[in-house]
C-alpha positions in Angstrom: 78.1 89.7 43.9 79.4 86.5 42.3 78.2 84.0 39.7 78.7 80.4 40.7 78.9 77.9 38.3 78.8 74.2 38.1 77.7 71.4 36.2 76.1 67.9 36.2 74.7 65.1 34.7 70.7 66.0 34.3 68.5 68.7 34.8 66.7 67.3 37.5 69.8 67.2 39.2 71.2 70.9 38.4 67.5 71.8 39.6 67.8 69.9 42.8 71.0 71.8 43.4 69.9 75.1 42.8 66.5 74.5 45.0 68.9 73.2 48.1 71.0 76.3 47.4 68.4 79.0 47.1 66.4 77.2 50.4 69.5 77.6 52.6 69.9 81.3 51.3 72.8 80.2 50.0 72.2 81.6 46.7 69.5 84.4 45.8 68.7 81.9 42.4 69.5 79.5 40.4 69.5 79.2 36.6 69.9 76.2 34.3 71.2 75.7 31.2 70.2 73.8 28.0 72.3 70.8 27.4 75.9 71.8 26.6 78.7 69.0 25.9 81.2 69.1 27.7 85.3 67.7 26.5 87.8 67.6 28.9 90.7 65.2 29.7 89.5 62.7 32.9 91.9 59.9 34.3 93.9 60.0 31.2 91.0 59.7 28.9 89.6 62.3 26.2 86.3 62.4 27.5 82.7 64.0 25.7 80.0 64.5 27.9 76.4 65.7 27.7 75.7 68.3 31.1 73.7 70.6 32.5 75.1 74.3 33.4 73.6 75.8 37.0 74.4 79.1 37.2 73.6 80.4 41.1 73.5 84.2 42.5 75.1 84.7 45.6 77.4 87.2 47.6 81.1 87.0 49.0 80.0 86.3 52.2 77.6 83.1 51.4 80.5 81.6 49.0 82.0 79.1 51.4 78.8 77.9 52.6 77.5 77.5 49.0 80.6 75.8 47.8 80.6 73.6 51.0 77.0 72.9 50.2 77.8 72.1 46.2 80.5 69.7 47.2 78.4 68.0 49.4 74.9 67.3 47.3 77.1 66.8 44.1 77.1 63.6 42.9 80.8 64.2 40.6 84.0 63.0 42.0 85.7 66.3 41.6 82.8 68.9 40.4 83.1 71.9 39.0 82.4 74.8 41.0 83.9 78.2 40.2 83.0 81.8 41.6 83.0 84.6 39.3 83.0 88.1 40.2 80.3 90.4 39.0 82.0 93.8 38.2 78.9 95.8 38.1 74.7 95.1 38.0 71.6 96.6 38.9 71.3 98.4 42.0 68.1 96.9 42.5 69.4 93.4 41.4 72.2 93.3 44.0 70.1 94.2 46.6 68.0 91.5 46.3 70.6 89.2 45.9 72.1 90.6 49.3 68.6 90.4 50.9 67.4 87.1 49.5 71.5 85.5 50.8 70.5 86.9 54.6 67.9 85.9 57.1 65.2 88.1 57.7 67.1 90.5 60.1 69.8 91.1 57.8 72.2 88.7 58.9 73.6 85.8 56.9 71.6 82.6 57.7 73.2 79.0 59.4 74.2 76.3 56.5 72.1 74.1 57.4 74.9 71.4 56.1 
């Protein structure tokens, strides 16, 4: 399994990233942060910003799509999106994530992008 994070500039818009990934099966779910503020260095300037974290469920096999996906509906320049591997969960909870990432026959789903 992998965690997939990214972040934006409001809720509504982490939700309405999450909601097109989980609809495509792209991700099992989506989670999303309180406000964090984010510092970071952009175009040369020392930049503070107020963002949203959307954290997203997903397996190996859906992480192109998903980032493909992210890239696309993200309304950053250069977002961030970053896979992290889980090293161990729930039986039960990784199964679900596999099931809820594949059409009903088993088999990963088209895009849709």
């Amino acid at each position: 399994m992998l965690v997939v994070l990214t972040t934006t500039d409001s809720a509504e818009a982490a939700e309405e990233l999450a909601a097109g990934a989980v609809e495509r099966r792209l991700a099992a779910c989506g989670q999303v942060s309180a406000p964090i503020t984010s510092v970071y260095r952009w175009r040369g300037e020392l930049r503070r910003d107020r963002e949203w974290q959307l954290l997203l469920k997903t397996t190996p096999a859906r992480w192109e799509a998903l980032r493909a996906h992210l890239e696309e509906a993200h309304s950053y320049d250069e977002p961030e999106i970053i896979a992290l591997p889980v090293a161990a969960g729930a039986a039960g909870y990784l199964g679900w994530v596999a099931e809820e990432t594949s059409d009903p026959a088993g088999e990963p789903t088209a895009t849709g992008d």
